[in-house]
C-alpha positions as CSV (number, residue, x, y, z in Angstrom):
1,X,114.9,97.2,44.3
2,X,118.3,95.8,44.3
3,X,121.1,97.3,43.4
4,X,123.2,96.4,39.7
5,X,125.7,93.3,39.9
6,X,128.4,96.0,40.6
7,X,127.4,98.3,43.1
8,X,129.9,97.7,45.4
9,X,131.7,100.3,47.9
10,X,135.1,101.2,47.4
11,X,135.4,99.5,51.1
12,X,134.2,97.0,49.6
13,X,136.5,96.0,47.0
14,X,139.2,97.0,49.4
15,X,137.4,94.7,52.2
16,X,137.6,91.3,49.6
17,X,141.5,92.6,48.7
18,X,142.6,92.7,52.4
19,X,140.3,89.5,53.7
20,X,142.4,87.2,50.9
21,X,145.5,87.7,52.7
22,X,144.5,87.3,56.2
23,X,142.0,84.2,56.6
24,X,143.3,81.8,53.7
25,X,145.3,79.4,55.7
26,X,141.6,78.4,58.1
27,X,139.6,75.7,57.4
28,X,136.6,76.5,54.6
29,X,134.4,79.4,55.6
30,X,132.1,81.9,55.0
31,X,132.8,85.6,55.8
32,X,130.1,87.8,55.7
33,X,129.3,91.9,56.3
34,X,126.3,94.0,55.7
35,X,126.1,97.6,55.2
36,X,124.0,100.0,53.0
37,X,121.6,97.5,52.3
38,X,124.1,95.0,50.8
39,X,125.1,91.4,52.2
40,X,128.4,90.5,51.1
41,X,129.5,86.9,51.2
42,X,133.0,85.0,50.4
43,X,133.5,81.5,50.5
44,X,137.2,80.1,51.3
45,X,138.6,77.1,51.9
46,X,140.8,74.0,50.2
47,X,140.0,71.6,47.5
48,X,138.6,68.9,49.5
49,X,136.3,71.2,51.4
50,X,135.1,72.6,48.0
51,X,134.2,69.0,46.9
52,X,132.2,68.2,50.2
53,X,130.2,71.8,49.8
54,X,129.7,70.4,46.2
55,X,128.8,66.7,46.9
56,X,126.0,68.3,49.4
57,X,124.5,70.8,46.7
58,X,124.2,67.4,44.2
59,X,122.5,65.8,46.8
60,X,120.0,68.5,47.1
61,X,120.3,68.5,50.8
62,X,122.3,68.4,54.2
63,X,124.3,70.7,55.7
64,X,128.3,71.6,56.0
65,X,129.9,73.3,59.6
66,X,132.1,76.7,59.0
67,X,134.8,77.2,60.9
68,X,134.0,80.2,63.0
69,X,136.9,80.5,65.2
70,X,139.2,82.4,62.2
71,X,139.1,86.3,62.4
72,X,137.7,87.3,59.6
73,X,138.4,91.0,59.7
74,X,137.5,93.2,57.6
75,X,134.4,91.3,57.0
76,X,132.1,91.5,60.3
77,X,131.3,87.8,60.7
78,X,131.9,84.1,60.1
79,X,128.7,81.7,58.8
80,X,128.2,79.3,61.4
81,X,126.6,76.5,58.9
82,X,125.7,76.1,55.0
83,X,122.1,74.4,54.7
84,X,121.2,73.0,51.5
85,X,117.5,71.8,50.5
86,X,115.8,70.9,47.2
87,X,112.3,72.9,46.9
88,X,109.9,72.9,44.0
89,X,111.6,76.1,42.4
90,X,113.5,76.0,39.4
91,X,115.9,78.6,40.9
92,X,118.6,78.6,43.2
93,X,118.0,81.3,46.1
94,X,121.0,82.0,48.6
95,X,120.1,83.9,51.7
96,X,121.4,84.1,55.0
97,X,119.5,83.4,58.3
98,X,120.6,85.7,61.1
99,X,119.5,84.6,63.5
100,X,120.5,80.9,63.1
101,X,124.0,82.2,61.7
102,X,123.4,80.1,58.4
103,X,123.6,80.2,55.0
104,X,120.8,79.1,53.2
105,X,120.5,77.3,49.7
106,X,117.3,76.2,48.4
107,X,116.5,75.8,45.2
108,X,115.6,72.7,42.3
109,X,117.6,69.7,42.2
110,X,119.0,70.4,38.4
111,X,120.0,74.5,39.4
112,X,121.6,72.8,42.5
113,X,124.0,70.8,40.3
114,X,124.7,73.8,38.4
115,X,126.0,76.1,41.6
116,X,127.4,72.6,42.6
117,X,129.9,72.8,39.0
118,X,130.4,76.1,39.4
119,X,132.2,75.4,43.2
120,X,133.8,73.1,41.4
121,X,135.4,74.8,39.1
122,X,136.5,77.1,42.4
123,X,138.7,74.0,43.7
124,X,140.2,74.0,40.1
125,X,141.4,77.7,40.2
126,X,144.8,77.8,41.3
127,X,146.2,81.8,41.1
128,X,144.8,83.3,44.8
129,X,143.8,86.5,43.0
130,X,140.6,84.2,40.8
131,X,137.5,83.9,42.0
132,X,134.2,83.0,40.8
133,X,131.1,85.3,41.3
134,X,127.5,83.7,41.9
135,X,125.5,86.4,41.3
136,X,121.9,87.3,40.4
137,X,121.4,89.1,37.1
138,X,118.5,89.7,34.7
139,X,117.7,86.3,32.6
140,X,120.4,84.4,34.6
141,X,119.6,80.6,33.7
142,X,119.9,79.3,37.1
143,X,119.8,81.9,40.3
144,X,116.8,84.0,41.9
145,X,116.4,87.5,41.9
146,X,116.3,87.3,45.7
147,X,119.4,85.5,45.8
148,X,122.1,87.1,47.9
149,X,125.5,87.5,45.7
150,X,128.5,85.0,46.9
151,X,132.1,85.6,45.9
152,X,133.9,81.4,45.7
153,X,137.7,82.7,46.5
154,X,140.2,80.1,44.2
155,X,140.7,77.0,46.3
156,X,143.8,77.1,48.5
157,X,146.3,74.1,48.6
């Protein structure tokens, strides 16, 4: 069973304060850590890089390179690669594959344009403390319930 849309750790929290201030200025990536049974996710990066991660999820496929040379600290590791692919399912799952050091988006072409608006509205943000949450709940219109939760940090310029 997974835990409630807001069962995060105090480290937690405190990790996705700290992690704003140090890695902002790097090219898009995705920081990740895992403890307790949770995978926590952030994407950052600028406006530009935003629209290219977005272009991708409307196209229902391809993939986008991380930079992975940024200390990411606190978090424990930087995505190597997002993959995007349409399948037959009506929902978007986001999961991470380990042992290729990707993150993994699959889902229908339709709930792909969705996540796809919703990074755009990320670009769009300009105050560095907003962020957008893409996160599995019960009933949500577009995501899996085996989708991984990922936290879109307001676009940098």
């Amino acid at each position: 069973m997974r835990p409630g849309p807001y069962a995060y750790s105090r480290a937690m929290i405190a990790r996705r304060r700290f992690a704003r201030a140090t890695y902002r200025e790097a090219p898009m990536i995705i920081a990740s850590s895992h403890s307790a049974g949770l995978t926590e996710l952030e994407l950052s990066g600028n406006p530009d890089e935003y629209a290219e991660f977005a272009a991708t999820l409307d196209s229902a496929g391809g993939a986008v390179a991380l930079d992975t040379t940024t200390d990411v600290a606190p978090y424990e590791h930087a995505i190597a690669t997002v993959e995007v692919a349409e399948s037959s399912g009506r929902e978007v799952v986001i999961s991470v594959d380990r042992a290729r050091n990707a993150l993994v988006i699959r889902g229908g072409a339709d709930p792909l344009r969705i996540l796809a608006g919703n990074v755009r509205t990320a670009a769009e943000l300009t105050d560095p403390r907003h962020h957008v949450h893409i996160e599995y709940f019960p009933g949500h219109h577009y995501l899996g319930e085996d989708s991984l939760p990922l936290t879109i940090a307001a676009a940098r310029t």
